[in-house]
C-alpha positions as CSV (number, residue, x, y, z in Angstrom):
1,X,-1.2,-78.0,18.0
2,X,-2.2,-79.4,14.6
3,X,-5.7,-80.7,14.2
4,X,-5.3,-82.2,10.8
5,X,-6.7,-86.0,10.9
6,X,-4.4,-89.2,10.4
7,X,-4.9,-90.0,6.8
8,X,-6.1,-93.3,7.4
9,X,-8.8,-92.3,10.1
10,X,-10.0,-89.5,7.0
11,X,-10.1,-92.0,4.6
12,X,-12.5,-94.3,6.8
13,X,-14.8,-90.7,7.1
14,X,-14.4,-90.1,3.7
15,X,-15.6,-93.8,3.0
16,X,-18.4,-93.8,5.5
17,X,-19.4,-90.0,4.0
18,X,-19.5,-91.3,0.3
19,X,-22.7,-93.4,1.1
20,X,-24.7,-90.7,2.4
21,X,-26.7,-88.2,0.0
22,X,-24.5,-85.3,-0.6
23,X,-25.4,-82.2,1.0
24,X,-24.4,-80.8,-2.8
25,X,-24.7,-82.2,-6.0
26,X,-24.4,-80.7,-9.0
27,X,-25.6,-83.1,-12.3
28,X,-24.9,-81.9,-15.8
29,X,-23.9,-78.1,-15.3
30,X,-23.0,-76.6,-18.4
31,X,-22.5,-72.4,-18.5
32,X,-21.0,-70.4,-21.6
33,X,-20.0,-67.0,-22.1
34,X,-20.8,-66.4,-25.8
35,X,-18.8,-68.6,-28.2
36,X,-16.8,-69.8,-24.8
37,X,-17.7,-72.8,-23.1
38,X,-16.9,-72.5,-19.2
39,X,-18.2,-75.7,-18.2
40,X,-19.8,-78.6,-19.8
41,X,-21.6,-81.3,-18.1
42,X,-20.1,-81.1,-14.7
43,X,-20.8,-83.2,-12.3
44,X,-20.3,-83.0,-8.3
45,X,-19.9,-84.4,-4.7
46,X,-20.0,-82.4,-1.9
47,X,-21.0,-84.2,1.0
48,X,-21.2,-82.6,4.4
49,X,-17.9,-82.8,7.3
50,X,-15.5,-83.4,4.4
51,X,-13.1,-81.3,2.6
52,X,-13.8,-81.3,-1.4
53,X,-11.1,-79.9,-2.9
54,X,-11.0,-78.4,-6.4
55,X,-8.3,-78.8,-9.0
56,X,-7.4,-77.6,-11.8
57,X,-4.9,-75.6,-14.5
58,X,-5.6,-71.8,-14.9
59,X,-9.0,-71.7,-17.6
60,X,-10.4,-75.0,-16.3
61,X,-13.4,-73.7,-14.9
62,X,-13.3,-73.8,-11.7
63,X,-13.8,-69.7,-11.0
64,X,-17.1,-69.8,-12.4
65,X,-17.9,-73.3,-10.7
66,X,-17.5,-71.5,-7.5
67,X,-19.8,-69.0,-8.9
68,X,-22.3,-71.0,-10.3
69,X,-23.1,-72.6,-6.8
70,X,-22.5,-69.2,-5.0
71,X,-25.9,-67.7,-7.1
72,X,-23.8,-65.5,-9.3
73,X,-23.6,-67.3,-12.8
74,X,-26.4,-69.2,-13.0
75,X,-26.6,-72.6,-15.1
76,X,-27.1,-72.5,-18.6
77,X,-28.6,-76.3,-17.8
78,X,-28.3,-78.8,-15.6
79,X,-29.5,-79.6,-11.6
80,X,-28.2,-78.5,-8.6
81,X,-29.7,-80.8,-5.6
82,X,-29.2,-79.5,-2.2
83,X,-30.1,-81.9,0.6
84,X,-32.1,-84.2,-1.8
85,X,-34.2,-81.4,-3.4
86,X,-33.3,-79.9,-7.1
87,X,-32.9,-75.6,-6.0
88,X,-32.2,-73.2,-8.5
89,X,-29.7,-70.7,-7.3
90,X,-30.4,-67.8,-9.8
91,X,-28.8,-65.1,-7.4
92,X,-26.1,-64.7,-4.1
93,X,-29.3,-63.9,-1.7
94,X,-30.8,-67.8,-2.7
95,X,-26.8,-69.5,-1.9
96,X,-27.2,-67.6,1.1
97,X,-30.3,-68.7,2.4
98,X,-29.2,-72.3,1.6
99,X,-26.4,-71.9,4.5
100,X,-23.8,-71.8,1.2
101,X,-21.1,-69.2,2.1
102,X,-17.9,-68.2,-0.4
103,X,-14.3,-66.8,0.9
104,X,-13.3,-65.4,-1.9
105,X,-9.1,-64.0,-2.0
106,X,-9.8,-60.7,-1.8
107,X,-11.7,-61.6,2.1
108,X,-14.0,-59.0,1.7
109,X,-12.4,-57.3,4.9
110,X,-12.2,-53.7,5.8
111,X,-8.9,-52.5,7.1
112,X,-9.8,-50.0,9.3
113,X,-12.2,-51.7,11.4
114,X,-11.8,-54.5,14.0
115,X,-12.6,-57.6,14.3
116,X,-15.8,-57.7,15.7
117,X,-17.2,-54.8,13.1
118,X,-16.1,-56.7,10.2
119,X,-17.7,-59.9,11.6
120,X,-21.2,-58.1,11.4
121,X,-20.4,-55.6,8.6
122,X,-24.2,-55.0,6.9
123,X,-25.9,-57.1,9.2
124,X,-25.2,-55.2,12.7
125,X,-27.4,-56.3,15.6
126,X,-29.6,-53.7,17.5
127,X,-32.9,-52.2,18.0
128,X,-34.7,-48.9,17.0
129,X,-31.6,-47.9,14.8
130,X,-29.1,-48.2,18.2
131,X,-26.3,-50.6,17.5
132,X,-25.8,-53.5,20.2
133,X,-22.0,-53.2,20.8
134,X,-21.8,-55.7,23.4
135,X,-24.4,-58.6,21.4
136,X,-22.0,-58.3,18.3
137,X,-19.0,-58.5,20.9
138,X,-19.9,-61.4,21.9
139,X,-21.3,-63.4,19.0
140,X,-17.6,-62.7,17.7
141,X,-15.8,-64.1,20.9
142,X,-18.1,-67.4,20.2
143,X,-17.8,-67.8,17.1
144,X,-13.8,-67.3,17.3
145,X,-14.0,-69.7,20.3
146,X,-16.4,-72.4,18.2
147,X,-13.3,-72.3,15.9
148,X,-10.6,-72.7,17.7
149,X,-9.2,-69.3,16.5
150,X,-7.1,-68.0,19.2
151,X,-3.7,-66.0,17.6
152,X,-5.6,-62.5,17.7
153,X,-5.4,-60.6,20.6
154,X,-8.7,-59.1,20.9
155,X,-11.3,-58.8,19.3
156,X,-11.5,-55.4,18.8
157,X,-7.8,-55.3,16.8
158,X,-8.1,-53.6,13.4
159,X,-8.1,-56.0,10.4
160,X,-5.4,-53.9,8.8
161,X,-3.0,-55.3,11.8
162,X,-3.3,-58.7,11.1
163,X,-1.3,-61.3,9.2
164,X,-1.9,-62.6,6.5
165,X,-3.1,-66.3,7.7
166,X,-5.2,-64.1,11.0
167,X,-7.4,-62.0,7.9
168,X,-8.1,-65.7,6.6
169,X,-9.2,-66.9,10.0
170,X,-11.4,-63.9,10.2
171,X,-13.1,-63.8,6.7
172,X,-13.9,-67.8,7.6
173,X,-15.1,-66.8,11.2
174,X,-17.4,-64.3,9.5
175,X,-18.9,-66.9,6.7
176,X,-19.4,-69.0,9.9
177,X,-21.5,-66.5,11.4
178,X,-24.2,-67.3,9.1
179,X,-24.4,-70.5,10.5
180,X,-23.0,-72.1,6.8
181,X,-23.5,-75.7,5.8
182,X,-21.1,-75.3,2.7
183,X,-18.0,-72.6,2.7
184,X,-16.1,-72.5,-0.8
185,X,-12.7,-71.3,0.2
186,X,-10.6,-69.8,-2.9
187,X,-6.9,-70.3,-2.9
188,X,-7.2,-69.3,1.2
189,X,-3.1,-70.3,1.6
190,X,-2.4,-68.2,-1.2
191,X,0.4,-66.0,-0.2
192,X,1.0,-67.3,3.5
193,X,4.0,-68.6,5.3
194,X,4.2,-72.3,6.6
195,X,3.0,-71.3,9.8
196,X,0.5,-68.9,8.7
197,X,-0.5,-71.8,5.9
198,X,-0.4,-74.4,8.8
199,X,-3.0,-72.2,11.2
200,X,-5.3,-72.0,8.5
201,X,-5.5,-75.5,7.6
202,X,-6.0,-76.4,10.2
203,X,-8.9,-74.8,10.6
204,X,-10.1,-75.5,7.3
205,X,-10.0,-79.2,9.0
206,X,-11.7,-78.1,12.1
207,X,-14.6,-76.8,10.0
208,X,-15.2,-80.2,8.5
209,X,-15.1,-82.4,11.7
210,X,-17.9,-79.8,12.6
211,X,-20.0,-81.6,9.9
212,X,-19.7,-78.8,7.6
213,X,-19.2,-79.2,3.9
214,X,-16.1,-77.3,2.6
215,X,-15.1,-77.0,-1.4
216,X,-11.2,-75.7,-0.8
217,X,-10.1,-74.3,-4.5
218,X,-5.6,-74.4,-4.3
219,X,-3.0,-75.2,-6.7
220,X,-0.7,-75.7,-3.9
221,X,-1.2,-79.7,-4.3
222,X,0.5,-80.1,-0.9
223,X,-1.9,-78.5,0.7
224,X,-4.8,-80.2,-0.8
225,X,-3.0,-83.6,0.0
226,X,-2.9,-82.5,3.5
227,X,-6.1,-81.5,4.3
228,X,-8.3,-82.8,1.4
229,X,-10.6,-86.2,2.0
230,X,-11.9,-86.2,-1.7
231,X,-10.2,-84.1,-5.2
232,X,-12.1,-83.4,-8.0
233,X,-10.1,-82.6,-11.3
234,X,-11.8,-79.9,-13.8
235,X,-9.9,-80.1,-17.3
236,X,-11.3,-77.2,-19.8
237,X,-14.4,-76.9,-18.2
238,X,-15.2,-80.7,-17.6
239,X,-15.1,-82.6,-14.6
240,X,-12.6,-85.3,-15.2
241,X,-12.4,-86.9,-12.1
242,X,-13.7,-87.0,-8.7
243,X,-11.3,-88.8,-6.3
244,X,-10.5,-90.0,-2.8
245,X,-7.3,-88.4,-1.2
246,X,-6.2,-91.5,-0.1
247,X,-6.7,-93.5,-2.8
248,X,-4.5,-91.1,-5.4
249,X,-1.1,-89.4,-5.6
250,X,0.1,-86.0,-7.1
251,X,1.5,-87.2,-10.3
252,X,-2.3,-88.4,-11.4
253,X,-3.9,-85.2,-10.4
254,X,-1.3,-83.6,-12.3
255,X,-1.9,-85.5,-15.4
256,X,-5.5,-85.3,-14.9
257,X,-5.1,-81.4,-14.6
258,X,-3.1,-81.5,-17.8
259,X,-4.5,-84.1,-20.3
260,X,-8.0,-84.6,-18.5
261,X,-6.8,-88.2,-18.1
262,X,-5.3,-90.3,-16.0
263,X,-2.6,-93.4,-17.4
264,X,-4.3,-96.3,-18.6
265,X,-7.5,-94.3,-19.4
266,X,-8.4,-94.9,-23.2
């Protein structure tokens, strides 16, 4: 059963959410690479139990957005706010300890172990150097349960047996295990079936009516038009629009992708 919200009841969140402080926001972020200019004065929304999706053509920036709040290329200038409060996130550890978690499209997983081992890969539980087998066991079955994830068999299946849309369930299960605030999901349908694309959008929704903050990067506009309650538009490195889903249509993202503009814009 789908649990994707009516578009109309997401656009009264999405209304009620844009009046709050944003859990993120991100004012004036420039970053270059020697002579090339990756972003420039970016600006961003992210607020908390919505779906901020990121779009953009291939070079617009959006890779090292990603990176920027995930602690791994720092700001060249420019504020990140977090709850309120400016934070400087100079390195993954200080992301991290904001509750700021990144599924990147490689997952991260190891093939050869289950589920529940790549859950709590390099941060086992235990005492006195003895691994607890039966804690991690069950911190997985919770947090599988707290997400509705419930197409693997058990939890003790090796990754390397899983489809493609079940890894993606698990690499989010185990960013949720950190008890994250903010997961940036990159190009997470990339690759999958309908059904497999349905299960984990689905649960990219279900994340959000949690109350937490998701920034979901696809090129797959569909997708973002289906699960989505706000778009922002990077053009070469700029941010040239922040939007509400319900409020746009495909053909000005597209043209916002591609000229940085929308019709009508001088």
């Amino acid at each position: 059963m789908s649990t994707t919200v009516d578009p109309a009841e997401r656009a009264h969140v999405s209304a009620a959410a844009s009046t709050a402080e944003p859990l993120l926001k991100l004012r004036g972020i420039s970053k270059r690479f020697g002579s090339v200019e990756a972003l420039r004065d970016v600006d961003l929304d992210v607020p908390a139990g919505l779906v901020t999706a990121l779009a953009g053509d291939n070079g617009a920036g959006k890779s090292v957005l990603i990176k920027t709040i995930a602690g791994i290329h720092p700001p060249d200038s420019g504020t990140i706010w977090w709850e309120g409060r400016p934070v400087e996130l100079r390195r993954p550890n200080d992301a991290t300890a904001l509750g700021i978690a990144t599924v990147y499209q490689d997952l991260a997983l190891c093939d050869n172990l289950d589920i529940a081992a790549n859950m709590y890969l390099g941060r086992e539980r235990g005492r006195f150097g003895i691994i607890d087998d039966p804690a991690m066991d069950a911190g997985t079955k919770k947090t599988l349960a707290d997400l509705g994830v419930t197409t693997v068999r058990s939890i003790h299946q090796r990754v390397g047996t899983l489809s493609g849309g079940q890894r993606q369930a698990i690499a989010i299960a185990k960013a949720m295990l950190g008890a994250a605030r903010l997961v940036i999901m990159d190009e997470p349908t990339a690759a999958l079936g309908v059904i497999q694309t349905r299960v984990v959008l689905d649960l990219v929704r279900r994340l959000a009516d949690q109350g937490v903050a998701v920034i979901l990067i696809s090129h797959n506009l569909n997708d973002v038009f289906a699960v989505a309650d706000r778009i922002a538009v990077l053009h070469l490195g700029h941010m040239a629009a922040q939007l509400v889903t319900s409020e746009t249509d495909a053909q000005t993202v597209v043209q916002l992708m591609t000229t940085g503009r929308r019709q009508g814009d001088g």
